[in-house]
MIDOSE-1310 file (N, C-alpha, C; in nm, 2 decimals, decimal comma, always signed):
residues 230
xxxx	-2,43/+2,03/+3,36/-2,36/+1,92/+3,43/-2,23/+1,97/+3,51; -2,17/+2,07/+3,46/-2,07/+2,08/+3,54/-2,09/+2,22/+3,66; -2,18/+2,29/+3,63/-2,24/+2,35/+3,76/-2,29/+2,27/+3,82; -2,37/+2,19/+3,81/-2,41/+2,09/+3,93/-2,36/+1,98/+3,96
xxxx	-2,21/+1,96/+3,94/-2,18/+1,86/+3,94/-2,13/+1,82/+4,10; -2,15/+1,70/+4,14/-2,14/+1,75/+4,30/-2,18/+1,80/+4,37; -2,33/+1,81/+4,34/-2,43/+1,91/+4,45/-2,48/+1,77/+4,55; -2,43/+1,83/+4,67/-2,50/+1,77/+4,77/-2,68/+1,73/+4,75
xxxx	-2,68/+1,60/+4,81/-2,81/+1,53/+4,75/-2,97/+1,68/+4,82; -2,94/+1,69/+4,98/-3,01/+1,73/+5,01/-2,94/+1,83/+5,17; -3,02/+1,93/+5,15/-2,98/+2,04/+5,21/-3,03/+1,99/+5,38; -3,00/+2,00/+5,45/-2,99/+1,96/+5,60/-3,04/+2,07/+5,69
xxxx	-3,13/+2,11/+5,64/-3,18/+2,19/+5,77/-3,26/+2,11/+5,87; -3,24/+2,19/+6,00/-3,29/+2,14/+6,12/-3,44/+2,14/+6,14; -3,50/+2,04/+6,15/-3,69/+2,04/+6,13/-3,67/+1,96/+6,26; -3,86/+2,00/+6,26/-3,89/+1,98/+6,42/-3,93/+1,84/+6,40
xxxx	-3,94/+1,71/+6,31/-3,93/+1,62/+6,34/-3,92/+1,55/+6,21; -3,86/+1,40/+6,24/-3,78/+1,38/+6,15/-3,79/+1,36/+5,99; -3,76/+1,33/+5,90/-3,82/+1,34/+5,77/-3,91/+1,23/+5,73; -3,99/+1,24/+5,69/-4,09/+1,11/+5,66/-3,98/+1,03/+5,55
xxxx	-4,00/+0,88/+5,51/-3,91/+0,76/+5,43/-4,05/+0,81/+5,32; -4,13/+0,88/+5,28/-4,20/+0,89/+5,18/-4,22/+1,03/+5,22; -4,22/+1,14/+5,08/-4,23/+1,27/+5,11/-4,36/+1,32/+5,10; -4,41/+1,41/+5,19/-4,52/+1,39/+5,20/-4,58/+1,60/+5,16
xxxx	-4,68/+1,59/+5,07/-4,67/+1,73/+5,05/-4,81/+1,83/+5,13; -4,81/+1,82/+5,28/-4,91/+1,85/+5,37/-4,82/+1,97/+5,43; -4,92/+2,10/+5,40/-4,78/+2,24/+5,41/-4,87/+2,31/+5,51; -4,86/+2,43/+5,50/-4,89/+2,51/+5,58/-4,84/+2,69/+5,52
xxxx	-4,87/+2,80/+5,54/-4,83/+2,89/+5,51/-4,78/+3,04/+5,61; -4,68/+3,11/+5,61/-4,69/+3,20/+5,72/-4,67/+3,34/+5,59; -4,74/+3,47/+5,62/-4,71/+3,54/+5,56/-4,68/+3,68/+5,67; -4,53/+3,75/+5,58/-4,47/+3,88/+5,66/-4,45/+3,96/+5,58
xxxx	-4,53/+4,07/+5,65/-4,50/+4,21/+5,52/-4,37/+4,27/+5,58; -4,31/+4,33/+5,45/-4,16/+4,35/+5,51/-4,20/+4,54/+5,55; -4,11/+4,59/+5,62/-4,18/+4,73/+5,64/-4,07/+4,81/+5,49; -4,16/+4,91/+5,48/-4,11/+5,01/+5,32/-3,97/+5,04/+5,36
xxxx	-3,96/+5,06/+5,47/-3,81/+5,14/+5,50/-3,70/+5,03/+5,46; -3,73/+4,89/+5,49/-3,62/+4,78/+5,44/-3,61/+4,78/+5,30; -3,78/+4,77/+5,27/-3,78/+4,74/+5,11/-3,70/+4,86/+5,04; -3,70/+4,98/+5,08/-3,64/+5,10/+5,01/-3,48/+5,12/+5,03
xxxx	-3,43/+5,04/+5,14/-3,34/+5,01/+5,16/-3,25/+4,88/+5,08; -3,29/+4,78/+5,09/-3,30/+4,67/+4,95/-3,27/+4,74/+4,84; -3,37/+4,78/+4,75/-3,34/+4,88/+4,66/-3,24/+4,93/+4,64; -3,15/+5,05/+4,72/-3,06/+5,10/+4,72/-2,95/+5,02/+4,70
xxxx	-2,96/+4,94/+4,79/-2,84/+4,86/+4,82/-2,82/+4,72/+4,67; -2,96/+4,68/+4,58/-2,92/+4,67/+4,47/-2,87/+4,73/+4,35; -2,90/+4,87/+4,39/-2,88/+4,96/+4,27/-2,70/+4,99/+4,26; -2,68/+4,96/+4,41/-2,54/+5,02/+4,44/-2,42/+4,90/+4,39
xxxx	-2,47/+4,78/+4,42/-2,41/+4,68/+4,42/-2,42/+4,61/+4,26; -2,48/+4,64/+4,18/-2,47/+4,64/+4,04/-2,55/+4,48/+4,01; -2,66/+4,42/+4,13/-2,73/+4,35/+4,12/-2,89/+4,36/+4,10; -2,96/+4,24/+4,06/-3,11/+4,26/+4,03/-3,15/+4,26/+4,22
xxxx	-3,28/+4,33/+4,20/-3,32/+4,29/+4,40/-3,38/+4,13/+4,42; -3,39/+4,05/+4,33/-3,38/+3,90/+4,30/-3,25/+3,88/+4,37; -3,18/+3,93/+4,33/-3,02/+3,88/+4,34/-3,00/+3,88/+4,44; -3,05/+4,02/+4,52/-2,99/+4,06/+4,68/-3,07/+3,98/+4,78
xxxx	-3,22/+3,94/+4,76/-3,30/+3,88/+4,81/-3,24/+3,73/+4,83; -3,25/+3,68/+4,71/-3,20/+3,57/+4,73/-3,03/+3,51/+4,78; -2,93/+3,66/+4,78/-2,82/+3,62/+4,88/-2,86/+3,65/+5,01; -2,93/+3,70/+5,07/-2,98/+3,71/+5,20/-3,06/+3,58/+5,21
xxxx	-3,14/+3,52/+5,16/-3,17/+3,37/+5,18/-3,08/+3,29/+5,19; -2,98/+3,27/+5,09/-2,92/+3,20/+5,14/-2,81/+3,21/+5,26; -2,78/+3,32/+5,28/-2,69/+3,31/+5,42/-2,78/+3,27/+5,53; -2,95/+3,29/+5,53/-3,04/+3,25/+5,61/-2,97/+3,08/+5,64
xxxx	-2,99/+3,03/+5,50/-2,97/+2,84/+5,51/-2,88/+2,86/+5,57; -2,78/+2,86/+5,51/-2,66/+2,88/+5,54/-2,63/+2,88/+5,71; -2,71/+2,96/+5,79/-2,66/+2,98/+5,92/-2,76/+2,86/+5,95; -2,85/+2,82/+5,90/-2,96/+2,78/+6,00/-2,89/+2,61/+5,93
xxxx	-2,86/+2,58/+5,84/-2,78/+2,42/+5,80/-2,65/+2,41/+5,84; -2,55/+2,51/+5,84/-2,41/+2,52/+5,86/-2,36/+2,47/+5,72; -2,45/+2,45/+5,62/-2,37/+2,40/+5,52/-2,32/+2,50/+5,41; -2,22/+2,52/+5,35/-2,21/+2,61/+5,27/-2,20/+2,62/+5,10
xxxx	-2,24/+2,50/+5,12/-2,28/+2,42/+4,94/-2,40/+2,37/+4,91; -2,54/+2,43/+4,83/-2,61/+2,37/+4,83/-2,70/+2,43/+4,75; -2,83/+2,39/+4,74/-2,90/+2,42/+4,60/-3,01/+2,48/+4,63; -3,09/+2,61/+4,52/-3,20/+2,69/+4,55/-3,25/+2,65/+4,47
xxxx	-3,39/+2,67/+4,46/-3,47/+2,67/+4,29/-3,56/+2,79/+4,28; -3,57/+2,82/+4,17/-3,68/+2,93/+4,15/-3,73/+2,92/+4,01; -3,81/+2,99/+3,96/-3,91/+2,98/+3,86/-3,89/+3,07/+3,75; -3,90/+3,06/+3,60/-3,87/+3,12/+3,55/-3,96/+3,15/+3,44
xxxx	-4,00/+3,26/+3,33/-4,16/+3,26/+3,31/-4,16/+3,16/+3,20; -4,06/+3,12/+3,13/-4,02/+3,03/+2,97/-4,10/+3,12/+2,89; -4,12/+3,21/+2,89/-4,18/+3,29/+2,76/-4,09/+3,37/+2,63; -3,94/+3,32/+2,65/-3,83/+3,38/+2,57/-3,89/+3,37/+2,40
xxxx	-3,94/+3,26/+2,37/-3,96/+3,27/+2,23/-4,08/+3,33/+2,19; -4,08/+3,40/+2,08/-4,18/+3,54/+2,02/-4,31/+3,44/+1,98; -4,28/+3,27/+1,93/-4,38/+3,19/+1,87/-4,50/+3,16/+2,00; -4,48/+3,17/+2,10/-4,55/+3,18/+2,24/-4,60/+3,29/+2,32
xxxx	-4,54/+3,40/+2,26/-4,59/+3,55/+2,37/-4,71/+3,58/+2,36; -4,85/+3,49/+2,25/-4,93/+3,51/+2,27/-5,02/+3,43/+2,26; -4,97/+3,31/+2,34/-5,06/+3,15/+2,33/-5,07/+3,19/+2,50; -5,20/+3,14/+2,54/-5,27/+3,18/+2,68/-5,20/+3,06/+2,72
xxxx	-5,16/+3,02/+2,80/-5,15/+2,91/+2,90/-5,00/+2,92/+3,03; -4,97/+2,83/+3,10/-4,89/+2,85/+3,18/-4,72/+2,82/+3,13; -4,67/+2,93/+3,14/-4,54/+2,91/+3,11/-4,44/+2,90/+3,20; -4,39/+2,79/+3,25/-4,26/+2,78/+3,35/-4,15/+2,72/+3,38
xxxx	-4,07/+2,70/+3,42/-3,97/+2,60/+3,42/-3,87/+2,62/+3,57; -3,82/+2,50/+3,62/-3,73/+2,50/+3,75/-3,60/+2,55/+3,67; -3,56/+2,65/+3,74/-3,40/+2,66/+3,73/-3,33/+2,63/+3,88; -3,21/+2,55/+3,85/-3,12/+2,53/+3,98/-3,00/+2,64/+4,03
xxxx	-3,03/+2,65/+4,14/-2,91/+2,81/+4,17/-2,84/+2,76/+4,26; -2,73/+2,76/+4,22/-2,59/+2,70/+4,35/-2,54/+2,78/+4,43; -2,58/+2,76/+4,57/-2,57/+2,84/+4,65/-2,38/+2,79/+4,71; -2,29/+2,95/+4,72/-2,18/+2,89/+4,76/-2,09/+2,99/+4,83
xxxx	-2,10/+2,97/+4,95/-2,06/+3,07/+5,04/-1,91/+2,99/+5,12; -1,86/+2,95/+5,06/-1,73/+2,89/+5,13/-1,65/+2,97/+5,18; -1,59/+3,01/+5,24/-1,47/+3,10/+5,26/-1,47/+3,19/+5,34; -1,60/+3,22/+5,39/-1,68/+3,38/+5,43/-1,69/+3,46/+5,41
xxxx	-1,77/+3,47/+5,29/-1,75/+3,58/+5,18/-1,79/+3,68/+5,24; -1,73/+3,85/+5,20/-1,84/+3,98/+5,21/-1,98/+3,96/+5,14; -2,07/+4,04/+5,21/-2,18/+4,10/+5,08/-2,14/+4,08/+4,93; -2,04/+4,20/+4,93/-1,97/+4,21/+4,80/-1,93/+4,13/+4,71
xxxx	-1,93/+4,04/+4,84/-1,85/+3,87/+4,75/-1,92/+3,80/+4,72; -2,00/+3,80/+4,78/-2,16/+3,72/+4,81/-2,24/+3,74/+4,68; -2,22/+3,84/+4,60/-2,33/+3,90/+4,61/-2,32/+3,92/+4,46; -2,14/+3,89/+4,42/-2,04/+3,84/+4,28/-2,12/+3,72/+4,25
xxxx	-2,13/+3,64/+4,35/-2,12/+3,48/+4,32/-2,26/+3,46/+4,26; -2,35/+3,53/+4,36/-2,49/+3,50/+4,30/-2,49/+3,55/+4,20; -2,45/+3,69/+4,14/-2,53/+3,73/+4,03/-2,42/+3,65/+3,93; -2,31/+3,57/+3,91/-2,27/+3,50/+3,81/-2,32/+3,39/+3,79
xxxx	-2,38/+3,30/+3,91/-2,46/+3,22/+3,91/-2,60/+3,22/+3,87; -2,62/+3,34/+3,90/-2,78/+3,33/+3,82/-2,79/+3,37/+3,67; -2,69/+3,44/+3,62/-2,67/+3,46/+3,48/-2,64/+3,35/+3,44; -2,55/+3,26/+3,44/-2,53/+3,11/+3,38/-2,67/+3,05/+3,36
xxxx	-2,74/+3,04/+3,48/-2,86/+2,93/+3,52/-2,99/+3,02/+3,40; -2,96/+3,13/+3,35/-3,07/+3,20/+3,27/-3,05/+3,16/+3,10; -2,89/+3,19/+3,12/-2,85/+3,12/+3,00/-2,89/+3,02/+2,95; -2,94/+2,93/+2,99/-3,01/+2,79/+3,01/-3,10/+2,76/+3,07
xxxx	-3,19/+2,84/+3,07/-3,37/+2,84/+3,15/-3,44/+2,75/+3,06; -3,39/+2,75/+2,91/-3,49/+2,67/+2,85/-3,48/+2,52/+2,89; -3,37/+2,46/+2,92/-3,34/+2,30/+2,95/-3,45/+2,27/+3,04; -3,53/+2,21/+3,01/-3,63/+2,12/+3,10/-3,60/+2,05/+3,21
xxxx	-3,68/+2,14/+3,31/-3,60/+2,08/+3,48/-3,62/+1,93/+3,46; -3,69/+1,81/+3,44/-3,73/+1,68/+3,43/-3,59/+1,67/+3,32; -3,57/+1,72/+3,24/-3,42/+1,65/+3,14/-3,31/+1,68/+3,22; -3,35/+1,79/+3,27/-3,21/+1,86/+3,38/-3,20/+1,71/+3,49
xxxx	-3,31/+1,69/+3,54/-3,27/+1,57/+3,64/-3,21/+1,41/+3,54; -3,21/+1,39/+3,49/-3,23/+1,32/+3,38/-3,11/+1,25/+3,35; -3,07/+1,44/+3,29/-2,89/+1,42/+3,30/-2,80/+1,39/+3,39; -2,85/+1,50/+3,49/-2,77/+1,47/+3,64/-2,78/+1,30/+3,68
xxxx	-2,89/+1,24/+3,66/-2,92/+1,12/+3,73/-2,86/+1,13/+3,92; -2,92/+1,22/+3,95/-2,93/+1,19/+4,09/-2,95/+1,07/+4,10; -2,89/+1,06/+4,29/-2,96/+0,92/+4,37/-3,06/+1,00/+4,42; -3,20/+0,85/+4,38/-3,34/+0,94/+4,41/-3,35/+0,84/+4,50
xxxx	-3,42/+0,91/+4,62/-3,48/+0,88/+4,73/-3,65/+1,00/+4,74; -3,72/+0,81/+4,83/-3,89/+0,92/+4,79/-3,93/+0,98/+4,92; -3,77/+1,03/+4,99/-3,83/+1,14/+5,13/-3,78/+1,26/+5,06; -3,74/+1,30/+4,98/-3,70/+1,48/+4,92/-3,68/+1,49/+4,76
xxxx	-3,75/+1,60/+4,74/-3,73/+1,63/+4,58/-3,60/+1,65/+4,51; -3,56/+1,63/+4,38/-3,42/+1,59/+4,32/-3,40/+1,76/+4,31; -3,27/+1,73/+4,32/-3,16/+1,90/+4,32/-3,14/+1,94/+4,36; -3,30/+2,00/+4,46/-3,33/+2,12/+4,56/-3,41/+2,12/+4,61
xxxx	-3,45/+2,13/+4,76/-3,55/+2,10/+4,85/-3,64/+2,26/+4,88; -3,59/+2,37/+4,84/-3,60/+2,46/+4,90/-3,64/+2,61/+4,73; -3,74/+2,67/+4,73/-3,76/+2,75/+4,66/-3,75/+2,89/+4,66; -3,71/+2,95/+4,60/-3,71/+3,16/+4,63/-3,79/+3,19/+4,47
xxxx	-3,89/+3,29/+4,48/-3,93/+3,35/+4,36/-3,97/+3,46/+4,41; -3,92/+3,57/+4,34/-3,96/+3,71/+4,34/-4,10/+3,75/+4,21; -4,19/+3,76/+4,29/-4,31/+3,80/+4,18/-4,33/+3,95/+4,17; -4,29/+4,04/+4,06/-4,31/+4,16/+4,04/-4,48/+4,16/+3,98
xxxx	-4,57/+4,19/+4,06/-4,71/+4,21/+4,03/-4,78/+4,35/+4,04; -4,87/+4,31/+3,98/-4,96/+4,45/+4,04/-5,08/+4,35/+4,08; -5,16/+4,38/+4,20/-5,28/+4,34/+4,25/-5,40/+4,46/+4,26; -5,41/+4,57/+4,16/-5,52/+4,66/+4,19/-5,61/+4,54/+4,04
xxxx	-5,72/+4,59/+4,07/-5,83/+4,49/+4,02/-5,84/+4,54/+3,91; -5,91/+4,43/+3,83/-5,87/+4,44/+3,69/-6,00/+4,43/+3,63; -6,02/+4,53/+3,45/-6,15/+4,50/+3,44/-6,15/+4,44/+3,29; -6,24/+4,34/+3,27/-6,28/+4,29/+3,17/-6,39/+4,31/+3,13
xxxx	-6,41/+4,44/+3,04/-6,53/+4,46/+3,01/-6,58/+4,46/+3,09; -6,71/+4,41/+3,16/-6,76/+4,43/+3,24/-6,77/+4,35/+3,35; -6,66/+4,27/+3,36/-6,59/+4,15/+3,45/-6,54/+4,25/+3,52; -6,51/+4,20/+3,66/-6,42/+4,28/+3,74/-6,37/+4,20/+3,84
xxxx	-6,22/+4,15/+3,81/-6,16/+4,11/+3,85/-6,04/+4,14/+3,96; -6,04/+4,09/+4,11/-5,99/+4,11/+4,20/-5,90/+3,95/+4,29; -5,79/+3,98/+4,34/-5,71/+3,83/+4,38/-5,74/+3,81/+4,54; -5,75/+3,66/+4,55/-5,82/+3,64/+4,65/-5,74/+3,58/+4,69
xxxx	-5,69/+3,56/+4,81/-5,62/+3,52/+4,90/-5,63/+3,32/+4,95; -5,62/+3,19/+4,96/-5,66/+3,12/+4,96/-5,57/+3,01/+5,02; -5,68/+2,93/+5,16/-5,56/+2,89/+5,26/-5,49/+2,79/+5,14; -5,35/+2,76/+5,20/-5,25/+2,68/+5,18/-5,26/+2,54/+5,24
xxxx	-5,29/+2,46/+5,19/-5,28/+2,32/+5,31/-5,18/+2,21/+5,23; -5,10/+2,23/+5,14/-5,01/+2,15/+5,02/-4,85/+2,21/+5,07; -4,78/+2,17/+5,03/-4,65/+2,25/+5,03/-4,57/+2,15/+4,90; -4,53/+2,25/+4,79/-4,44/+2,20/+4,70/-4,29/+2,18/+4,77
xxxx	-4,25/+2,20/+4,80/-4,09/+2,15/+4,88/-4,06/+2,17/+5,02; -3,99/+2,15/+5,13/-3,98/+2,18/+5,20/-4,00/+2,30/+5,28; -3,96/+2,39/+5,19/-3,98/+2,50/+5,25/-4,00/+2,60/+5,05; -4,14/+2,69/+5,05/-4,13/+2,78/+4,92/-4,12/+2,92/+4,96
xxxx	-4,01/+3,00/+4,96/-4,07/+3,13/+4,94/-4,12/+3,23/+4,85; -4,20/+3,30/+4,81/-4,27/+3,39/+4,74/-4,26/+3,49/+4,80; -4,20/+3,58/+4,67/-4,21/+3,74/+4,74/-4,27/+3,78/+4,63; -4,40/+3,83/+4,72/-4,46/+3,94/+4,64/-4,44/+4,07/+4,62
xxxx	-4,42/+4,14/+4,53/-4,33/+4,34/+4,54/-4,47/+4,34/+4,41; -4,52/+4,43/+4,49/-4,64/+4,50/+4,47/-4,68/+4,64/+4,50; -4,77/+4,73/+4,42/-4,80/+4,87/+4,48/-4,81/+4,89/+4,56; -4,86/+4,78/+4,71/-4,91/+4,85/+4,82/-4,80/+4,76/+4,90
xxxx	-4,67/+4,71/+4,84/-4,60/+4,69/+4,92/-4,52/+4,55/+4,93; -4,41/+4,50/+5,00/-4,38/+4,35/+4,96/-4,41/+4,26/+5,08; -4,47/+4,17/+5,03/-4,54/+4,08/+5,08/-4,45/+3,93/+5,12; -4,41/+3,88/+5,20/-4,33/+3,72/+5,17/-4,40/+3,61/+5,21
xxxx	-4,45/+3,49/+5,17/-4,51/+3,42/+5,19/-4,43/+3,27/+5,19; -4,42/+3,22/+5,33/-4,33/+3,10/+5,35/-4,40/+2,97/+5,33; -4,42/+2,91/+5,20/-4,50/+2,78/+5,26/-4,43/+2,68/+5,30; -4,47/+2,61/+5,37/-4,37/+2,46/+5,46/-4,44/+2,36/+5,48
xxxx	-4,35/+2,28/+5,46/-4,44/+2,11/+5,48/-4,41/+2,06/+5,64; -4,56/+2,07/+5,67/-4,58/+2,05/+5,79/-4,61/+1,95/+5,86; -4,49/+1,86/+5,80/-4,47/+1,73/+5,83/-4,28/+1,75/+5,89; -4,24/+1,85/+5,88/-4,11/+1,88/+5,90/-4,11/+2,02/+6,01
xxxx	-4,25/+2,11/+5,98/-4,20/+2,22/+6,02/-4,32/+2,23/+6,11; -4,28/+2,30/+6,20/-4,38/+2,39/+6,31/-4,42/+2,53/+6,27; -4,56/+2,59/+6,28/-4,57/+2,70/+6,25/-4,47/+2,76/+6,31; -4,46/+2,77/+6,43/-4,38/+2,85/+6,53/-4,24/+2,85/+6,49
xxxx	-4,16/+2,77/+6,43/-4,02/+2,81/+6,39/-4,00/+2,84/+6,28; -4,15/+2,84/+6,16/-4,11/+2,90/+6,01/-4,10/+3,09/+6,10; -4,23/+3,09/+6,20/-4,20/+3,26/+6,26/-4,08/+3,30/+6,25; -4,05/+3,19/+6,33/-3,89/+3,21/+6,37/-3,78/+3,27/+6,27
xxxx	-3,78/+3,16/+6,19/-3,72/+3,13/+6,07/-3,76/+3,31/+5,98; -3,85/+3,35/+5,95/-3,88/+3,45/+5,86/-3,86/+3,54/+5,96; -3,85/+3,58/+6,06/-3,80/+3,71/+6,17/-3,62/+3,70/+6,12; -3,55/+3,59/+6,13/-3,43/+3,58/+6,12/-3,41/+3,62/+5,99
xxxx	-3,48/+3,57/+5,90/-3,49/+3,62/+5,74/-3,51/+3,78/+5,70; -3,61/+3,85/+5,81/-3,60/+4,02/+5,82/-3,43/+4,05/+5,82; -3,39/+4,00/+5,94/-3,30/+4,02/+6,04/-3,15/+4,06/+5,93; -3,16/+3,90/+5,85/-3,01/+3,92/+5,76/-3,06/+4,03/+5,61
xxxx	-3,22/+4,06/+5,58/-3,22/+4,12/+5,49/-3,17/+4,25/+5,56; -3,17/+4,28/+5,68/-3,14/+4,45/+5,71/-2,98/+4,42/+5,68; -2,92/+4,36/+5,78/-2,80/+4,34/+5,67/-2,74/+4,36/+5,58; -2,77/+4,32/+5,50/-2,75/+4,32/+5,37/-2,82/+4,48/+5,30
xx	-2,90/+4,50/+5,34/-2,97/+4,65/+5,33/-2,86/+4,73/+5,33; -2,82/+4,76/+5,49/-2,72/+4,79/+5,50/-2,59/+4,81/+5,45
């Protein structure tokens, strides 16, 4: 409650037409491989900076909002595995939970400052992964309105995978790629960091967005990760 206390209802980015009065979950997906020289560059630049590459990723998204809403208060969500207790690490099913990340760039922060905020902010928000996003809203009691999802309109998840195929006894199992036509929030990103490379995958609800400016949008998103690389 008191990290979120006073989070703006909903993040204001500029969409190519106007919000539907009911939200509507009709998406679309663009996917950009980042090249190795950035990603190895990332890397460095989290090892140096005493953050996770979660961390650095996701302060480079947000200065993305940030420039593209002009707002400098505002809320991320990402996913977390909920598998902390030992009575579950070997019950098969889906383990997850929304955590809220408060994005807060007031003042114009450096990197360095930037980069303080997030990683104190995402330590708090872990400290508390178990709180159930639905009790989380609960508490908060947002004003709900049914054109945007409560807290955060906008997702970041870093998935550390391996995709070489897998065998099951004599199963042989490989991941298949599969179009997107839904979108969970207005805008989700997924970064895949995998063997053969990191993968980002923008989905958008394409009731707000044009393929042509999520392009946009994720070229500018290369743009502030070199950045920050740097």
């Amino acid at each position: 409650k008191q990290q979120l206390r006073g989070l703006p209802p909903v993040l204001a980015l500029p969409t190519d037409r106007p919000r539907p009065r009911l939200q509507t979950h009709r998406g679309g997906r663009r996917v950009v491989r980042l090249p190795e020289t950035l990603v190895d560059a990332l890397r460095v630049a989290a090892r140096r900076e005493g953050v996770t590459l979660f961390m650095l990723m996701l302060a480079a998204f947000e200065v993305l909002l940030h420039r593209y809403s002009g707002e400098d208060d505002f809320a991320v969500g990402t996913v977390v595995g909920a598998r902390d207790r030992p009575e579950v690490e070997r019950v098969v099913g889906f383990f997850a939970n929304n955590i809220v990340l408060r994005a807060d760039l007031a003042g114009d922060p450096t990197v360095s400052e930037l980069l303080a905020r997030v990683r104190e902010t995402a330590l708090k928000a872990y400290a508390h992964q178990e709180m159930p996003f639905d009790q989380l809203v609960e508490a908060l009691a947002p004003r709900r309105d049914l054109d945007h999802a409560p807290l955060f309109q906008v997702l970041f998840v870093l998935h550390a995978i391996s995709n070489a195929p897998s065998a099951l006894d004599s199963v042989r199992a490989t991941i298949e790629e599969l179009p997107i036509e839904t979108a969970r929030f207005d805008l989700a990103v997924d970064v895949f960091d995998t063997h053969e490379g990191m993968r980002v995958c923008v989905e958008y609800n394409a009731d707000l967005f044009d393929a042509a400016t999520i392009d946009r949008l994720a070229g500018h998103g290369i743009a502030v990760s070199c950045d920050h690389g740097d």
